[in-house]
C-alpha positions in Angstrom: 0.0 0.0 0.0 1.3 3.2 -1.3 0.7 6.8 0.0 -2.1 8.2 -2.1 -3.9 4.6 -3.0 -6.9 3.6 -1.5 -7.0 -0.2 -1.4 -10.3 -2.6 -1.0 -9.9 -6.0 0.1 -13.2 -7.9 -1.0 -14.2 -11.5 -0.7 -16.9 -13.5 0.1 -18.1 -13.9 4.0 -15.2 -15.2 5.9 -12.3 -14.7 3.6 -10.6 -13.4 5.9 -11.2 -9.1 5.5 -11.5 -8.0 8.7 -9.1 -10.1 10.4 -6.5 -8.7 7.9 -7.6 -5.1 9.3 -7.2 -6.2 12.6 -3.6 -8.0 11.6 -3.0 -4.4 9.9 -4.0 -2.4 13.2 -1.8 -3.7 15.1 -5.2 -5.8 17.0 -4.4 -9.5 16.6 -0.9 -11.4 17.4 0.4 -12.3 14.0 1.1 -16.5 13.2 4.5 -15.4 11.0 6.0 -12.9 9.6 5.8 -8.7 10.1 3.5 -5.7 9.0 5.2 -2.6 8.2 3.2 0.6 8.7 4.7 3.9 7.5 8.1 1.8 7.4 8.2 0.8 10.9 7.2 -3.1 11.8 4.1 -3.4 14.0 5.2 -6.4 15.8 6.0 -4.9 19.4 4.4 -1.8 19.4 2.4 -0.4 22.0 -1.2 0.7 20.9 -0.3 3.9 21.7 2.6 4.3 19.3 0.6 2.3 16.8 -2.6 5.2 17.3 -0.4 7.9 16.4 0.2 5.8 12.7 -3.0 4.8 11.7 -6.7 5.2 12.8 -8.8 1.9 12.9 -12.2 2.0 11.9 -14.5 -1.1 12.7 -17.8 -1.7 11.3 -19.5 -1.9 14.4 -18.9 -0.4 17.6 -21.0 -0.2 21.2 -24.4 0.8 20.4 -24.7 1.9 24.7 -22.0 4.6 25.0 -23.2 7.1 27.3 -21.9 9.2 25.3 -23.2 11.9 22.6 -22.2 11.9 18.8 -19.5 14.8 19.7 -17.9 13.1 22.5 -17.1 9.8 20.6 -15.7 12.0 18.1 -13.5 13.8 20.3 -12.0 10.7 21.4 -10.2 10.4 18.1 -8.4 13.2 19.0 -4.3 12.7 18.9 -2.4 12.8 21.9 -3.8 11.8 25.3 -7.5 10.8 25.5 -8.7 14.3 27.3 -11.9 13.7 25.2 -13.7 17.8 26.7 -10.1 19.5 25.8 -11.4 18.7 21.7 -11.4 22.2 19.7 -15.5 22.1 19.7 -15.0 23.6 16.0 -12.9 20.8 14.5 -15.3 18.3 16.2 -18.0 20.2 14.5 -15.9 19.9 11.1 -15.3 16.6 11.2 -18.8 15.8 11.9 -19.8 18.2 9.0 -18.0 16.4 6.7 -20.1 13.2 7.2 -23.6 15.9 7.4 -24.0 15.1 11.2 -23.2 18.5 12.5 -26.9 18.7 13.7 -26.8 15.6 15.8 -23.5 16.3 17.5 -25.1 16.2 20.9 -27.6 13.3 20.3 -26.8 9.8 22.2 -24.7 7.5 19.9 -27.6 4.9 21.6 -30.2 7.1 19.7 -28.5 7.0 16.2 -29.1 4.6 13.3 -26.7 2.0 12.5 -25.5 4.0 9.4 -24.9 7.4 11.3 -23.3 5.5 14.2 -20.6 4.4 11.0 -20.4 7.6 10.1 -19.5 9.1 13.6 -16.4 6.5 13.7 -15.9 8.3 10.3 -15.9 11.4 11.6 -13.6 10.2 14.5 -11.2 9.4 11.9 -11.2 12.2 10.0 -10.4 14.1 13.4 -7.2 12.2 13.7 -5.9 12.9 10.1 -3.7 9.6 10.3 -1.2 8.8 7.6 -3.0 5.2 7.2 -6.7 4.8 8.1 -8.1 1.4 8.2 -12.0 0.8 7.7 -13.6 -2.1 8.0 -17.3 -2.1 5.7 -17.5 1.8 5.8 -20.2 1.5 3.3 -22.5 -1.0 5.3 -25.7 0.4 6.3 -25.4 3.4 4.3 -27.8 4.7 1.9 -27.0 5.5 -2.2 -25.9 9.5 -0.9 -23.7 8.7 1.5 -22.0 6.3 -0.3 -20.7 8.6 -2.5 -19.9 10.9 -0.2 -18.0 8.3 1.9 -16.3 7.9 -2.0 -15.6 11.8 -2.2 -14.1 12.0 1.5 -11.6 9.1 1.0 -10.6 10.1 -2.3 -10.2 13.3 -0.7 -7.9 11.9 2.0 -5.8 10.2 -0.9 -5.3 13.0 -2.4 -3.6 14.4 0.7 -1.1 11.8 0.6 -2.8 9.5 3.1 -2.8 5.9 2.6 -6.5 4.3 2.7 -7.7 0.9 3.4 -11.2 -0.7 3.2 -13.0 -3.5 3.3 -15.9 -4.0 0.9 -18.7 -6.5 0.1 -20.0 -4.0 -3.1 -17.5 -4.9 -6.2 -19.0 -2.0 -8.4 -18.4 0.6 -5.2 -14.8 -1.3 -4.9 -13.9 -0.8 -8.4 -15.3 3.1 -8.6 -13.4 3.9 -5.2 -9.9 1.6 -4.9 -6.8 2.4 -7.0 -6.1 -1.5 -5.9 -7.9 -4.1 -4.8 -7.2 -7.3 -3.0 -9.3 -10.6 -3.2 -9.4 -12.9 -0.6 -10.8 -16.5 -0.1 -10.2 -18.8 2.9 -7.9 -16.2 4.4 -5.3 -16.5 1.4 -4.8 -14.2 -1.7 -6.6 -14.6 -4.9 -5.8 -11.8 -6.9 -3.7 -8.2 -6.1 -4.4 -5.2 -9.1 -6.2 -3.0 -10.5 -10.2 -3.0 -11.0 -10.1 -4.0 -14.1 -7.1 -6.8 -13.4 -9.2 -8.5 -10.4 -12.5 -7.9 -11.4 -12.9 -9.9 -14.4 -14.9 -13.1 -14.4 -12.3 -15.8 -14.4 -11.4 -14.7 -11.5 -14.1 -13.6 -9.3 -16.6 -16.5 -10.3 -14.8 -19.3 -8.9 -14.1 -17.4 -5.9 -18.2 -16.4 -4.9 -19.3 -19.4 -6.7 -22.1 -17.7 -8.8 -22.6 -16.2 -12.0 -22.0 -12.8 -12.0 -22.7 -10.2 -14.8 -20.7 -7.7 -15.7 -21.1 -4.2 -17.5 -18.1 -1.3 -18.1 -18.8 2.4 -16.9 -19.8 4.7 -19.1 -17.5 7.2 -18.5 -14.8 5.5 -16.0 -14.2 2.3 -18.2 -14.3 0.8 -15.0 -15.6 -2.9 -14.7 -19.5 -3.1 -12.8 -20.2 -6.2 -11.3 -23.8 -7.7 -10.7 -25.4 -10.8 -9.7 -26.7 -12.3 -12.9 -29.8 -14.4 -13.8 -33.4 -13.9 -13.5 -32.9 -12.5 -9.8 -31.4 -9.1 -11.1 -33.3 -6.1 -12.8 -31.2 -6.9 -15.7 -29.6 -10.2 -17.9 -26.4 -10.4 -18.3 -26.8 -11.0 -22.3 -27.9 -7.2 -22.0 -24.6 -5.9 -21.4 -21.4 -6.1 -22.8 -19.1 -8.1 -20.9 -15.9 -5.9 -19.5 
């Protein structure tokens, strides 16, 4: 992972995505081998050291914090945990970003599964780390903030930040990652662009079902579908990428 890329892993139900965040976090005790982040190994590392390298985002978190949609942000802060010394405006910004800003003092308890997501967004977007790490950012949101979620880690890309996601949405994977990386039964499949990885002889034996697929319009990036008489469209309809 280079600065600048955003990288997907993707892969069916326990292929292994999140534990590789986890590895990549710093979270679980490696079986062999090292991680490097930002040059340095992980192995050894205090969480401490490893929270001032990268920002973890999981897909779920506690859904009884007593604690309000600002306060969980704060927490993201760098530097010691002193959660009420937060700049209340770069809270606010952070939380703007993900278009929370009006329920900075609600509950966390009181918040939807997808706005919950988007306050650990937020969190990270506090930080500003070099690497951030999200596990299924996209799960539970709607179509809008999809793309915004698109727009704010292309964004951080830009800056030279290094991004990496989980995803179960190929089409979102291919229109967001610079890279992606396929993974079945905790082992590598396939390591490239979109259009290297997402190509039929590849992904079909891997999720074990026909899949249809269709080339952006404008991106010339591959769009993957389940085919058959389950989707709104047949796969003859389109020409294959």
């Amino acid at each position: 992972c280079l600065p600048g890329q955003v990288v997907g892993i993707c892969g069916p139900n326990g292929a292994g995505k999140t534990t590789l965040l986890r590895a990549m976090a710093g979270l679980i005790p490696l079986a062999a081998g090292d991680i490097f982040l930002l040059g340095k190994p992980i192995g050894g590392a205090s969480l401490g050291v490893l929270a001032d390298r990268r920002a973890f985002v999981p897909q779920t978190g506690p859904h009884n914090l007593p604690l309000t949609a600002a306060e969980v942000v704060a927490l993201g802060r760098p530097g010691p945990l002193h959660w009420g010394r937060a700049p209340r405006a770069a809270i606010m910004q952070a939380l703007e970003a993900v278009e929370l800003e009006h329920s900075a003092d609600c509950p966390m308890a009181t918040l939807s599964l997808g706005q919950q997501g988007r306050v650990r967004l937020a969190q990270a977007l506090l930080r500003r780390p070099k690497v951030a790490l999200l596990d299924e950012p996209a799960s539970h949101q709607d179509l809008r903030q999809r793309a915004r979620l698109m727009h704010q880690l292309r964004r951080c890309a830009a800056g030279g930040d290094t991004v990496v996601l989980s995803l179960h949405d190929l089409s979102l994977a291919s229109l967001m990652c610079d890279v992606i990386l396929l993974l079945q039964a905790g082992g590598l499949v396939a390591c490239g662009t979109p259009q290297e990885v997402l190509r039929r002889e590849v992904l079909e034996p891997v999720f074990a079902t026909p899949l249809c697929y269709l080339a952006h319009p404008h991106l010339q990036r591959p769009l993957v579908e389940l085919s058959g008489e389950t989707t709104l469209h047949r796969e003859a309809d389109y020409k294959n990428v």
